[in-house]
BARO-388751 format. One record per residue (C-alpha): residue in one letter; residue number from 1; x, y, z. Coordinates in Angstrom, 3 decimals. Last residue first. Layout:
<rs>
r | k | x | y | z
A | NUM | X | Y | Z
...
</rs>
This chain:
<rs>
r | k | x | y | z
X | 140 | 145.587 | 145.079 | 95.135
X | 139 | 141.800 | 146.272 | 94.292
X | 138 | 140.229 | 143.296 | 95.214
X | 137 | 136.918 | 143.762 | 94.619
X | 136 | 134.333 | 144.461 | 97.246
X | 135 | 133.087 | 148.059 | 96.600
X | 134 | 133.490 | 148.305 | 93.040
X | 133 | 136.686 | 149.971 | 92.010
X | 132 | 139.502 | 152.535 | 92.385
X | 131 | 138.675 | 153.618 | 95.487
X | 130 | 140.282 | 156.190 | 97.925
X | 129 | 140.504 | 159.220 | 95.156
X | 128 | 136.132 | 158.976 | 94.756
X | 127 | 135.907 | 158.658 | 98.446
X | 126 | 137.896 | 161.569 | 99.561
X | 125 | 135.378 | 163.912 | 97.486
X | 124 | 137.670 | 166.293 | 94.942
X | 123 | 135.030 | 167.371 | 92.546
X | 122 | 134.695 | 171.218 | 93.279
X | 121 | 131.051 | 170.726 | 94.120
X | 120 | 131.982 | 168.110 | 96.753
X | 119 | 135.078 | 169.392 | 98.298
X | 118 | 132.418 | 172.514 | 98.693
X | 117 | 129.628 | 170.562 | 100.487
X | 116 | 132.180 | 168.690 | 102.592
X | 115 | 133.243 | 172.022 | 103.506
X | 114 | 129.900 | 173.066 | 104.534
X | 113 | 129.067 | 169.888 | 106.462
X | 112 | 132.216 | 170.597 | 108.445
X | 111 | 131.448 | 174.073 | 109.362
X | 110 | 127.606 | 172.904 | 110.253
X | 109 | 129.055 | 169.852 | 112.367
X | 108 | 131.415 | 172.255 | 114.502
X | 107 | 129.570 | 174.849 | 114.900
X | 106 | 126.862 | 173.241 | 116.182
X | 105 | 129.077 | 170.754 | 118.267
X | 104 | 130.792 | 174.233 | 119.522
X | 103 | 127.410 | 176.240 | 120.225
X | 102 | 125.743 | 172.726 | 122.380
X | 101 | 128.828 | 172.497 | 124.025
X | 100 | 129.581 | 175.862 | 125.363
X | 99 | 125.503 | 176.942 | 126.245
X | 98 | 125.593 | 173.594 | 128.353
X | 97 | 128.703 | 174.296 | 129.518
X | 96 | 127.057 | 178.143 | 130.770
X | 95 | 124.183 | 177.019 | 131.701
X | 94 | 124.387 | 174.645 | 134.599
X | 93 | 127.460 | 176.387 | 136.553
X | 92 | 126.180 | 179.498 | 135.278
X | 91 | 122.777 | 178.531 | 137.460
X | 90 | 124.603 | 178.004 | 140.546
X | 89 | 125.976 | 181.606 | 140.769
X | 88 | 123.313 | 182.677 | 142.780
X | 87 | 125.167 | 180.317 | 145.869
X | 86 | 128.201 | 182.583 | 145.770
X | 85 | 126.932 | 184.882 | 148.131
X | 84 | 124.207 | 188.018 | 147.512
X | 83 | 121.609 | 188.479 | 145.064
X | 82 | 120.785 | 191.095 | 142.749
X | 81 | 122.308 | 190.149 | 139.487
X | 80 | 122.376 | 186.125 | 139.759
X | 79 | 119.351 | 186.475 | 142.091
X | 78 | 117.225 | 188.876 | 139.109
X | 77 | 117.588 | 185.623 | 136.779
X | 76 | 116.643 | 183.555 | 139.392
X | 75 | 113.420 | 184.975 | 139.910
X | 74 | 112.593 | 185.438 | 136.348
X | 73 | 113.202 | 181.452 | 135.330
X | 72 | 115.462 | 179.029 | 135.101
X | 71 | 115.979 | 175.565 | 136.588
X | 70 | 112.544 | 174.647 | 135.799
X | 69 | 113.339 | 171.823 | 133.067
X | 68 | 111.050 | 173.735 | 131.140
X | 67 | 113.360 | 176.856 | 131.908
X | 66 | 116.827 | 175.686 | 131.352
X | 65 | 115.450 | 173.517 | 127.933
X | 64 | 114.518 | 177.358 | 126.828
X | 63 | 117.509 | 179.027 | 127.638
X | 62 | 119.503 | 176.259 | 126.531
X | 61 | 118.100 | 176.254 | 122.879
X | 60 | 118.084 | 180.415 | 123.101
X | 59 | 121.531 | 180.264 | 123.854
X | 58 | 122.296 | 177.641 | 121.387
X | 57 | 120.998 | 179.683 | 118.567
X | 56 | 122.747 | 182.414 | 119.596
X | 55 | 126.307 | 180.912 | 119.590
X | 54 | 125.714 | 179.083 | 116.964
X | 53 | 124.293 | 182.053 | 114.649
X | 52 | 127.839 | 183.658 | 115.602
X | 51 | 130.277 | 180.718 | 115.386
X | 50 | 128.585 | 180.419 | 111.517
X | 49 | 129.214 | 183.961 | 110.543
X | 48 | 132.606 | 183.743 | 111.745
X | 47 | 133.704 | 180.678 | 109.860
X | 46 | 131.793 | 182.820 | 106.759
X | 45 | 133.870 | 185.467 | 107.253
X | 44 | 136.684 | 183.530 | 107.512
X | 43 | 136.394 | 181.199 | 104.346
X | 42 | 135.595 | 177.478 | 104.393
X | 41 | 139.229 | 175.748 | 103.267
X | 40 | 140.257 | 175.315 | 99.907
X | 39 | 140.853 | 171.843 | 98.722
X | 38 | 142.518 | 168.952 | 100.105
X | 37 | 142.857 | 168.067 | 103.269
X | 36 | 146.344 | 167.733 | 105.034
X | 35 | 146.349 | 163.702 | 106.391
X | 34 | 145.990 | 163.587 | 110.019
X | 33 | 149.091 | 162.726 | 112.024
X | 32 | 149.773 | 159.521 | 114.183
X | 31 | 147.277 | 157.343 | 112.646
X | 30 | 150.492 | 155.692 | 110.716
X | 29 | 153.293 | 154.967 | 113.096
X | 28 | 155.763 | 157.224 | 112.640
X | 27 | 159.301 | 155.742 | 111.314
X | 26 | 159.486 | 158.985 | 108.798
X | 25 | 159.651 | 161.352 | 111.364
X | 24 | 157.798 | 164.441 | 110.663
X | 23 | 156.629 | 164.776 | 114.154
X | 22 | 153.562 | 165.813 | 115.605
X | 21 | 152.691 | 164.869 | 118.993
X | 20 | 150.885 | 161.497 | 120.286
X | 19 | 153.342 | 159.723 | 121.869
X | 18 | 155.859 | 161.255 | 123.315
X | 17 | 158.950 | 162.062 | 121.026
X | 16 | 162.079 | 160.390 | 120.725
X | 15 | 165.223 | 161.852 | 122.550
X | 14 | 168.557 | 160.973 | 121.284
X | 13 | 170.822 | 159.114 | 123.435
X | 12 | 172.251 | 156.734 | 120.931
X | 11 | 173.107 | 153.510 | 122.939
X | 10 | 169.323 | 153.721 | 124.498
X | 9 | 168.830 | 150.654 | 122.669
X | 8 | 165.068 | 151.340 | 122.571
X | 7 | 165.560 | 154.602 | 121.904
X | 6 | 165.177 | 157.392 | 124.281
X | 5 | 162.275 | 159.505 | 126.235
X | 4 | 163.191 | 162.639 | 128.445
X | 3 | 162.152 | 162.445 | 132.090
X | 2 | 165.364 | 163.989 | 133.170
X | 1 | 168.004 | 164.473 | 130.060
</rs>
């Protein structure tokens, strides 16, 4: 097999994975896969709800940092549509990963703060099953 991986011996020919996808193997190293969480995931409509008040939120955010800064303002706004040449496009290539990453870390940390909030109220926090004593005792 061309650019396929083998054992160490290499005697058996079978291919092992590259590093870093998911396999069931037993030999994995651990760190390899993430653990399945437990309890219910945060629901759809709410997942959807939450992409939605991120995405305008961080408009507006951007919008507004955009136009202190100075990089956006009427005139430019009426180039992107009116304009000619690729040059009016130079704003999107400032506000549009700015808009991306400020929505998806929004998302991200309010989607994960609500399902820490419901592991929490149904009792199953990943500390509590980790530890089965004081902080500092030796618990082997």
């Amino acid at each position: 097999m061309a650019g396929a991986r083998t054992t160490a011996a290499g005697a058996a020919g079978t291919p092992v994975a590259p590093r870093g996808t998911a396999t069931a193997s037993p030999g994995a190293p651990l760190g390899w896969l993430a653990p399945p969480r437990s309890g219910t995931p945060v629901p759809t409509v709410l997942r959807a709800l939450v992409w939605a008040a991120a995405f305008g939120f961080s408009l507006l955010v951007t919008a507004f940092v955009l136009r202190t800064v100075g990089l956006l303002g009427v005139n430019t706004a009426i180039d992107l549509y009116a304009g000619s040449g690729a040059r009016r496009f130079g704003i999107l290539l400032v506000l549009l990963p700015l808009w991306a990453l400020l929505s998806a870390t929004i998302a991200h940390f309010s989607l994960e703060g609500l399902a820490h909030r419901q592991r929490r109220q149904a009792g199953t926090s990943p500390m509590t099953s980790r530890s089965s004593g004081p902080a500092g005792a030796d618990n082997g």
